[in-house]
C-alpha positions, 0 to 999 in steps of 0.5 A: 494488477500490481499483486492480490492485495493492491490492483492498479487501474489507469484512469488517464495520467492518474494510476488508481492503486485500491487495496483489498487485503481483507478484512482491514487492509492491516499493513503487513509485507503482502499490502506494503509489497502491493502498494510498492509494486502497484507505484512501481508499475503505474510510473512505469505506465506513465502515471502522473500521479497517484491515488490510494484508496481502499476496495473494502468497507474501511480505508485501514485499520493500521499495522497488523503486529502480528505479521510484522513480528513474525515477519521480522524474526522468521526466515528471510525477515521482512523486505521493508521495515515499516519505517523504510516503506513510509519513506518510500511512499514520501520520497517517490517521484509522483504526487500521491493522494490518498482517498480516505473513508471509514476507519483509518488509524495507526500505522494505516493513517 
């Protein structure tokens, strides 16, 4: 399990990462944080690729821009901007493909 909002199943080579960061899988620091470790530990387990898909009614409904003003001007800040997380999804080393049904829009897009 790669953190509550994202869990990581092995399915043969392939590591399934499904988010469930209710109720909308909006991004913030615990969802980004989730699909990092969630990539992290399925290419530690030998994933040959990845897929991305939501365990929730919809796959995201995009940035939750309350979290992210909070979390960049409280204590501590954010680990990732969300501009450095999109470029860690497009420079990791495995094909990722995302598994996309319901509403998607914005930053979740």
């Amino acid at each position: 399990m790669a953190s509550q909002s994202v869990s990581l199943e092995m399915v043969g080579n392939v590591g399934v990462l499904t988010m469930t960061h209710a109720p909308h899988n909006l991004l913030g620091p615990a969802l980004i944080d989730g699909i990092l470790a969630g990539l992290a530990q399925a290419e530690a387990a030998g994933a040959r690729a990845i897929l991305l898909k939501s365990g929730l009614r919809h796959f995201s409904a995009g940035a939750d821009p309350v979290v992210f003003q909070e979390a960049m001007s409280g204590p501590g800040g954010m680990t990732l901007s969300p501009v450095e997380f999109l470029h860690n999804l497009e420079s990791f080393p495995l094909p990722v493909v995302a598994s996309v049904h319901g509403v998607c829009v914005g930053g979740g897009f």
